[in-house]
Structures are given as structure tokens and as C-alpha cells.
Wavefront OBJ file of the C-alpha trace (Angstrom):
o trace
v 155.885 -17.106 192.823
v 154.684 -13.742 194.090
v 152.107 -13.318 191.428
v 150.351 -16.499 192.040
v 150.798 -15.522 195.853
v 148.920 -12.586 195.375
v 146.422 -14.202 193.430
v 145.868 -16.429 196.278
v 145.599 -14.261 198.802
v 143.296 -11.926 197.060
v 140.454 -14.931 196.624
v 140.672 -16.025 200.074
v 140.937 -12.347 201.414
v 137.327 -11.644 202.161
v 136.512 -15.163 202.212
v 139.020 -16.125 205.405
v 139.187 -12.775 207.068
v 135.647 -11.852 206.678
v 134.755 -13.946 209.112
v 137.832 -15.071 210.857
v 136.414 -15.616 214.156
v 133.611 -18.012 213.129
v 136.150 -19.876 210.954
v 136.774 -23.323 212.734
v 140.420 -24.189 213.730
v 141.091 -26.521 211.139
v 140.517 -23.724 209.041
v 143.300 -21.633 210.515
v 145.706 -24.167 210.265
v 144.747 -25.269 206.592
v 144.893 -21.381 205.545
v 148.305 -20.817 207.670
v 150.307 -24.043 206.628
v 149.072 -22.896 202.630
v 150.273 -19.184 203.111
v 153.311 -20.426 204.794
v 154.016 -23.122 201.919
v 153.932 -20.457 199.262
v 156.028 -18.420 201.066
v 158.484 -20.712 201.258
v 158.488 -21.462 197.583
v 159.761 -17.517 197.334
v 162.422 -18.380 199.487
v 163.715 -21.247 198.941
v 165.088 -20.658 195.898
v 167.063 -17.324 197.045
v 168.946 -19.580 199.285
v 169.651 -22.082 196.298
v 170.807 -19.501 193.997
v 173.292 -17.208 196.559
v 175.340 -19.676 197.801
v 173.208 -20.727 201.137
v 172.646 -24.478 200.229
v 172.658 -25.450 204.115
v 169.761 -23.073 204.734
v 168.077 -24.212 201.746
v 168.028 -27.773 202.915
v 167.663 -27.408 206.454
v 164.440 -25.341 205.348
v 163.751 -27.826 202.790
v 163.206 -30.395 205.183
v 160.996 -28.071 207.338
v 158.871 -27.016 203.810
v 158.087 -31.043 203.410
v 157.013 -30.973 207.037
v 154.389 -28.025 205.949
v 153.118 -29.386 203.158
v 152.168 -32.780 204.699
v 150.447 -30.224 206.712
v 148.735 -28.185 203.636
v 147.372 -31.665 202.335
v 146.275 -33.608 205.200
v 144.410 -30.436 206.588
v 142.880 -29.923 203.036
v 141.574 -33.818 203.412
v 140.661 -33.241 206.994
v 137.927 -30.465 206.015
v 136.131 -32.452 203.245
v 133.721 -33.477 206.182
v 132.729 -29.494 206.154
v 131.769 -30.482 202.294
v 128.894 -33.160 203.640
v 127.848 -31.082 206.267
v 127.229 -27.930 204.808
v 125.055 -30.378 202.027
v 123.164 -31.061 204.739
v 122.289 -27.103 205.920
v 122.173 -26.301 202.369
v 119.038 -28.604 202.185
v 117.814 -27.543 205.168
v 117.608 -24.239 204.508
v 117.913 -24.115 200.791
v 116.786 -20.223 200.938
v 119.631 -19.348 202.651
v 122.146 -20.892 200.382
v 120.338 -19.688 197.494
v 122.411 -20.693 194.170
v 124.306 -22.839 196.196
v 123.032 -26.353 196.135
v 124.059 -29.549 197.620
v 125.355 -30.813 194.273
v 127.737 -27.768 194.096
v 129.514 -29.006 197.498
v 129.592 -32.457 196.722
v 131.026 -31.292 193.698
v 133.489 -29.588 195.681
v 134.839 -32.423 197.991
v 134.817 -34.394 194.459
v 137.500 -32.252 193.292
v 139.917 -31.422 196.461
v 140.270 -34.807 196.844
v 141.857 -35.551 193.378
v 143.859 -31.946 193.854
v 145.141 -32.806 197.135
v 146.016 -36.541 196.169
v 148.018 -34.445 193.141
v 149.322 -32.223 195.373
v 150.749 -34.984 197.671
v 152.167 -37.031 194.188
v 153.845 -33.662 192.847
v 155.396 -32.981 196.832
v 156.712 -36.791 196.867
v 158.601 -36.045 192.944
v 160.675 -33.178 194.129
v 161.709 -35.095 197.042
v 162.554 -38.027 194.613
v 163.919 -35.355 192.259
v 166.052 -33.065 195.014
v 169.375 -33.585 193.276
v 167.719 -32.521 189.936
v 167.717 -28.863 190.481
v 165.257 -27.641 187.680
v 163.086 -30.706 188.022
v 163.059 -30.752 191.825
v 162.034 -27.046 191.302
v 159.226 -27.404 188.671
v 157.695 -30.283 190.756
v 157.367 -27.878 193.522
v 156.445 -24.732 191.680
v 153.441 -27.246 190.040
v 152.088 -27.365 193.242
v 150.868 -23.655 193.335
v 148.604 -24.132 190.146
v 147.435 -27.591 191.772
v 145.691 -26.276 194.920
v 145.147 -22.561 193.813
v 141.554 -22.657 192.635
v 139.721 -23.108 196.170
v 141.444 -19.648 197.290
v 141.082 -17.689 193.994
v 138.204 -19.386 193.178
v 136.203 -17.728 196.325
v 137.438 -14.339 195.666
v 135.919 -14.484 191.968
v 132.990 -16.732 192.772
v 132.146 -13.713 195.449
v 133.311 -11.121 193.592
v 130.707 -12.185 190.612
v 127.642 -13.318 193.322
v 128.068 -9.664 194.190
v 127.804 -8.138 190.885
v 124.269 -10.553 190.192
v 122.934 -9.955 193.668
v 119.248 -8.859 192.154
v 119.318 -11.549 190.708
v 119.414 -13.800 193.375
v 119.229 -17.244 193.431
v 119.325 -17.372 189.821
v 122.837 -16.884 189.372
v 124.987 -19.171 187.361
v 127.693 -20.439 190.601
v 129.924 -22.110 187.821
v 130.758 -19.500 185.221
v 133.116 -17.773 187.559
v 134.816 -21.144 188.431
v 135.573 -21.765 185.108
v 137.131 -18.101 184.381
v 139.001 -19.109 187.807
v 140.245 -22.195 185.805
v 141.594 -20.158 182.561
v 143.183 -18.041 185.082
v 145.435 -20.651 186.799
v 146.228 -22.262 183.727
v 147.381 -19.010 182.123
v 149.617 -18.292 184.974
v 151.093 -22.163 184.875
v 151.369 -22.039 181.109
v 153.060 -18.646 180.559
v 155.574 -19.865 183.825
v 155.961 -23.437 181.947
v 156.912 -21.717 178.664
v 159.084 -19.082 179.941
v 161.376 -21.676 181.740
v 160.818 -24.236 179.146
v 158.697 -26.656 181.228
v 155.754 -27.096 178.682
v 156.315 -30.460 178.654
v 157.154 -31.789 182.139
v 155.271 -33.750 183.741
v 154.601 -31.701 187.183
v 153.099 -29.613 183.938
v 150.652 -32.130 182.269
v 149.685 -33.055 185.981
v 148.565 -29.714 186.933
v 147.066 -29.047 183.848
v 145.242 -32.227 184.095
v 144.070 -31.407 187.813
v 142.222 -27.960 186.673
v 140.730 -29.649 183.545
v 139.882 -32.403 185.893
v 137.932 -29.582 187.797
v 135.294 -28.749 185.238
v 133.653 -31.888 185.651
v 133.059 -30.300 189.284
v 129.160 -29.729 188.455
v 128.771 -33.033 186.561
v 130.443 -34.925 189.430
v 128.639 -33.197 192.195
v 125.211 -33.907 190.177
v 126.059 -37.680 190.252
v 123.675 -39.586 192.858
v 126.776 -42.396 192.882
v 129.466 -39.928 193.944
v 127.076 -38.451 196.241
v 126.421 -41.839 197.861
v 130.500 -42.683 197.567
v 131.183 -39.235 199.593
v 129.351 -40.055 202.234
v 130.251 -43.255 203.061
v 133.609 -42.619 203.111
v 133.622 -39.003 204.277
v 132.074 -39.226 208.196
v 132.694 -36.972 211.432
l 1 2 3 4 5 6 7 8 9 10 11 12 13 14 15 16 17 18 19 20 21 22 23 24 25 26 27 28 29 30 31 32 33 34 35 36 37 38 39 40 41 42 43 44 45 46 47 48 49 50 51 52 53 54 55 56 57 58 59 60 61 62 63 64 65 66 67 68 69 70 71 72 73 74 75 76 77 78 79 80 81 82 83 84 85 86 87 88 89 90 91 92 93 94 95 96 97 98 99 100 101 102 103 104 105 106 107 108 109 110 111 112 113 114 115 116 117 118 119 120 121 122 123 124 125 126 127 128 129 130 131 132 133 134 135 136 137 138 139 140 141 142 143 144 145 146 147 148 149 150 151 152 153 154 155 156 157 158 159 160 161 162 163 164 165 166 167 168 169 170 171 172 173 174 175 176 177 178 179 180 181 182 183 184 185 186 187 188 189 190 191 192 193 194 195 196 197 198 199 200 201 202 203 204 205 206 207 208 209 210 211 212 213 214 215 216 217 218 219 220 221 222 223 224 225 226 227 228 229 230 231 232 233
């Protein structure tokens, strides 16, 4: 769990604290309930595995609190999505690269990540006297939400290395290297503890396959339409 929490932190680094006072509140609590939730999934097994079940479960109950806050947060911003499609065509030389499709796109896919998210959350629970499956389910939820975070830092990372050629730069390739990443990570984790086949697993790996429709998706004038009706400030 501390590699993929370094991974994290490293995309949203320059991302979050770049501009951490213009950053609205929501996005404070979204980033601080997510760091917190990772760091919990460090801890919580320490307490599991050296004889400090109370602690684990007191804290356990206090994790499920902060990921009900990691998810409903995460849904709560999608309205920044259909706003910033608005500014982006608006001033379209600003945003360069960045086109309405791409957010679109983007509230597209957190919503089927956070839905997933919530699902994998509500199987450990289910699972909590399983040890290793009430584990995996909650370890699956790292490689279910990781791509916005790690998939800023290399999205920006890569804008930067093709700034010349600005706005002609191709906004998905470093998405999809973001996506081999994550999967990478969950696979290697999965066969190391023998979890290749689980089901928190297949879900996770469905949920990052799931985002490389993100362009397609965001292109579509009916999911456009969808988003907006549903998604309103």
C-alpha cells in the first residue's frame, strides 16, 4: 500500500498543491478524506496482524465512515466536470488541447469508478469475517479510484514535455500509459497474494479498461446530453 500511495500522491502533487488556495473546499475535503483512506489501508492491517483486533475494528468502523466520504465527495464534484465544459468553450484558447469532450469524458468515467468504489467498500463490509477477502476487497479500492490523481501528474508531466507544441498535443496518450500503470501495480499485488482471480480483481480491472472508452464516451452527443440533465448546481 505505500507504493500505490506514493504513486498517488506524486500525480496530484503539483496538481492539488499548485494551487491550493484557489482549489474550492470540496476539493480539500475530497483530496483529505482520499489521503486519509489510503492511509488507513497501511494501518489497518498492522493492527490485524499484531494482536490489536479492538483497534483494528474500532478504526474499521471509522475507515467506512471515510470512505462514504471519499465517494460521495468524488460524486459531489462531477458538477466541476459541466462547468469547466462550459469555460472550456468559452475560451477554447485557454484550454488549448483540452476540449469539452475530454471533461465530459471525465465525469463519464468517475461516475462508474466511484459507483465501483462504493460496490467494492460495501463487499469487505459483507466480507469482514473473511480476513483475506475482506482485505482484497479493500486493497481493490486503491487501483479503482487511482487514475484521477496519477493520471494528472502524468497528463502534466507529458503537456510539459510537448509545450511547443501547443494545442496539438495528444491529452489521451498519457492517460492510457496512466492505465497500464495501475493495472501493473494491481496485477503484480493480485499475483503475489494469489488474488488473480477474485472478484474485487476482475472489478478493478474492469473499471480501468472501462476508462479507455473515456474519449469515445466524452465524444458522444447522448452522454453529453445525459450529463447534463442529471448533473446540475
Amino acid at each position: 500500500m505505500f507504493i500505490p500511495m506514493l504513486f498517488m500522491q506524486f500525480g496530484i502533487f503539483r496538481d492539488y498543491w499548485g494551487d491550493f488556495h484557489e482549489n474550492a473546499w470540496s476539493v480539500h475535503i475530497h483530496y483529505l478524506t482520499g489521503t486519509v483512506w489510503y492511509i488507513y489501508l497501511i494501518i489497518q492491517p498492522y493492527f490485524a496482524t499484531h494482536g490489536q483486533l479492538t483497534t483494528h475494528r474500532t478504526n474499521g468502523i471509522i475507515g467506512m465512515f471515510i470512505a462514504g466520504g471519499v465517494c460521495l465527495t468524488a460524486l459531489s464534484m462531477l458538477h466541476r466536470d459541466i462547468v469547466t465544459t462550459e469555460k472550456s468553450l468559452a475560451t477554447p484558447e485557454q484550454f488549448g488541447p483540452f476540449q469539452p469532450w475530454f471533461f465530459f469524458g471525465v465525469a463519464a468515467v468517475e461516475i462508474v469508478m466511484m459507483t465501483a468504489f462504493g460496490y467494492a467498500v460495501i463487499k469487505s463490509i459483507l466480507h469482514r469475517r473473511e480476513i483475506e477477502n475482506h482485505a482484497w476487497w479493500l486493497i481493490s479500492t486503491v487501483f479503482i479510484i487511482m487514475m484521477p490523481a496519477l493520471g494528472r501528474g502524468i497528463q502534466n508531466v507529458y503537456v510539459g514535455m510537448h509545450r511547443q507544441e501547443w494545442p496539438n498535443i495528444n491529452i489521451m496518450l498519457p492517460l492510457y500509459i496512466t492505465q497500464f500503470l495501475i493495472m501493473g501495480m494491481l496485477l503484480f499485488g493480485a499475483w503475489k497474494y494469489g488474488k488473480l482471480k477474485h472478484p474485487a480483481t476482475l472489478l478493478a480491472i474492469g473499471v480501468n479498461l472501462f476508462i479507455f472508452l473515456l474519449e469515445p464516451l466524452g465524444r458522444s452527443e447522448d452522454v453529453q446530453v445525459f450529463l447534463r440533465a442529471m448533473i446540475r448546481g
